[in-house]
Structures are given as structure tokens and as C-alpha cells.
C-alpha positions in Angstrom: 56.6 -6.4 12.4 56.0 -4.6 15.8 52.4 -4.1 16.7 51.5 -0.7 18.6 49.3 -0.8 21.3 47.9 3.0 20.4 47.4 1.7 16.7 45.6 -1.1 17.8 43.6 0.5 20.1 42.5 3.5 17.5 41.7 0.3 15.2 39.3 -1.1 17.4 38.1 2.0 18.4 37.3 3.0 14.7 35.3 -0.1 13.7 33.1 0.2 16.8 32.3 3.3 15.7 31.6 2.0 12.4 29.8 -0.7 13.4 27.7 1.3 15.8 27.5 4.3 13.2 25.7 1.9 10.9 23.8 -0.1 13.4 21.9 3.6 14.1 21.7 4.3 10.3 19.8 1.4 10.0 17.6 1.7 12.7 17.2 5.0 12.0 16.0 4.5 8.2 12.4 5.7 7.5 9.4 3.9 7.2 6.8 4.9 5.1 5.4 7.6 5.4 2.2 7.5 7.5 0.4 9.7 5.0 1.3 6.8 1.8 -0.4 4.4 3.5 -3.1 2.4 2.3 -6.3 3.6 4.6 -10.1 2.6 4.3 -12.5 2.2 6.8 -14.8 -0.6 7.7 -17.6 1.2 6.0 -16.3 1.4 3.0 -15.3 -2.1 2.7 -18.8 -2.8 3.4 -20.3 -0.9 1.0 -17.6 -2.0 -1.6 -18.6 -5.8 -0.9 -22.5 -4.5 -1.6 -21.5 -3.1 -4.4 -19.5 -5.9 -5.6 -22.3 -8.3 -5.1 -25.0 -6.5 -6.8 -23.1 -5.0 -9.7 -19.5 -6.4 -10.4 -19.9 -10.6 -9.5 -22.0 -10.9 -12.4 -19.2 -10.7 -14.6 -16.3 -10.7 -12.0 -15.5 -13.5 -9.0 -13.2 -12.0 -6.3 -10.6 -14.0 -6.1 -9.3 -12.5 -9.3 -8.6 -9.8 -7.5 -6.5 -11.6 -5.1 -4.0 -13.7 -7.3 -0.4 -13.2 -8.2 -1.4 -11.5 -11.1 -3.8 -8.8 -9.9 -1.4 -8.4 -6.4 1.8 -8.3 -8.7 0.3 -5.9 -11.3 -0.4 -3.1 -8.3 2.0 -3.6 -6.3 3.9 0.1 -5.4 1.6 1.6 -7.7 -1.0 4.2 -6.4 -4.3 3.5 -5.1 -4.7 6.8 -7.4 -4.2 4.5 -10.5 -6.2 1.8 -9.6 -9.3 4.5 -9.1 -8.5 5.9 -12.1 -8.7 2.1 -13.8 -11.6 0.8 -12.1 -13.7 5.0 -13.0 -12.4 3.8 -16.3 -12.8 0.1 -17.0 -16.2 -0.2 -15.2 -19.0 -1.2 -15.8 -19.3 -2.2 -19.2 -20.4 -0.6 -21.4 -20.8 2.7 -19.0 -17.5 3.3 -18.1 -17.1 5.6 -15.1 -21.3 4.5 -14.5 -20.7 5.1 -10.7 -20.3 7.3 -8.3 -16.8 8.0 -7.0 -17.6 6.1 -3.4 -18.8 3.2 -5.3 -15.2 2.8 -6.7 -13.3 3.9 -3.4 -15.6 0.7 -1.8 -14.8 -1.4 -4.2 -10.9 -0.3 -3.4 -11.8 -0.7 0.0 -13.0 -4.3 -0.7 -10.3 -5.5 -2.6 -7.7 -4.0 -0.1 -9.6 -6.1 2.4 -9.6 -9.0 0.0 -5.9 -8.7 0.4 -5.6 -8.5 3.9 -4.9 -4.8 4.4 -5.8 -3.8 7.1 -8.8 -1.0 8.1 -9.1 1.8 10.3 -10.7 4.8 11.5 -9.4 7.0 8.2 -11.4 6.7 4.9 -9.8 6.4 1.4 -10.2 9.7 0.1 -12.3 11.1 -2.2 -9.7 13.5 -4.0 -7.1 12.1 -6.7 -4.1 14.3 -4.9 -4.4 12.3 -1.8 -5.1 9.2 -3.4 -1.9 9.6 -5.6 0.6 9.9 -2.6 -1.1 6.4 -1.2 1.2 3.5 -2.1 0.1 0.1 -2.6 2.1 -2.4 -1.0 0.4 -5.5 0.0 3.4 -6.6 2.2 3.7 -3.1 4.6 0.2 -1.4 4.8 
């Protein structure tokens, strides 16, 4: 079997340009979007640890909101969806009892529970925007 110099060459030359085609594919692969992101602010986790203290500990002790079963339950879900359950769950018996920034604080303070980070942008207060936030505990 006679080996070619040309066919090894254009061998070689073909799976570098594999290699590097998917070497840039991969670096190239989005992260999430900015916009998805998890964001509270200092304030609110604040307020949400206030509000936690006076109304929710009662019946409530934070770390339940910090196991495997509460992180696992929410994870890639919306923050959106856990508004939406907290408005609806809480308190008992007067579901929905709060105002809305009460429950975005108490996001806030179980997103700092869980070691998400905060920053100068607020959770907002609208269900659109709060429905394109994912919840990721391993990215945000």
C-alpha cells in the first residue's frame, strides 16, 4: 500500500481544521443570557430576612429552604413560579396576605440563603420579567 505525501498532508490538514473548528464552537457556545439571570439587590434580601423573621419563622426555619429538596425542586424553574407559589401558599390562612415586595424579599432571602449572589439590579416586580429569570443555583 503506497502512502501519498499530498493525501497525508490533506489528512492532517482536515483534522486540524476539525479539531480547531470545534475547539471555537465550544468556546464560542452561549452562556446564559445576562437578562435570565437571577438578580436581587442587597435591599431586598434585607427586607426579605425582616420579613422572614417577623412573619414566616414562626411556622418556617430557613434551612428548609436550603436543602436538596427545596434546591432540587427549583432548580431551572422560574423565579416567576416560585413568586407565584410563595403569593399563593403564604401566609396561612391569607394566601397572597402580602404585598408583592414582601414575596420578591423573601425570594431575595432565599436566593441569598443559597449563595446567589446580589447586585445593583432588583428582582422585578412584573411576572414577564420574572418569568424569563431562570433558577439555577450552580450558574447565577
Amino acid at each position: 500500500m503506497k502512502i501519498h505525501l499530498k493525501s497525508v498532508l490533506l489528512f492532517s490538514f482536515a483534522m486540524a481544521w476539525v479539531t480547531l473548528a470545534g475547539c471555537a464552537m465550544q468556546s464560542a457556545a452561549p452562556e446564559q443570557d445576562p437578562a435570565a439571570r437571577i438578580t436581587y439587590t442587597q435591599a431586598q434580601a434585607n427586607a426579605g430576612t425582616m420579613t422572614f423573621e417577623s412573619r414566616c419563622r414562626g411556622c418556617h426555619d430557613p434551612s428548609r429552604f436550603t436543602a436538596d429538596a427545596f434546591t432540587g425542586r427549583w432548580q431551572d424553574r422560574t423565579a416567576a413560579e416560585l413568586f407565584v407559589f410563595l403569593r399563593n401558599a403564604e401566609p396561612q390562612p391569607l394566601h397572597g396576605g402580602y404585598a408583592n415586595d414582601h414575596y420578591l424579599g423573601l425570594m431575595a432571602y432565599i436566593f441569598e440563603l443559597n449563595d446567589l449572589p446580589s447586585g445593583p439590579t432588583p428582582l422585578p416586580s412584573d411576572l414577564p420579567a420574572l418569568e424569563v429569570m431562570s433558577i439555577n443555583w450552580e450558574s447565577n
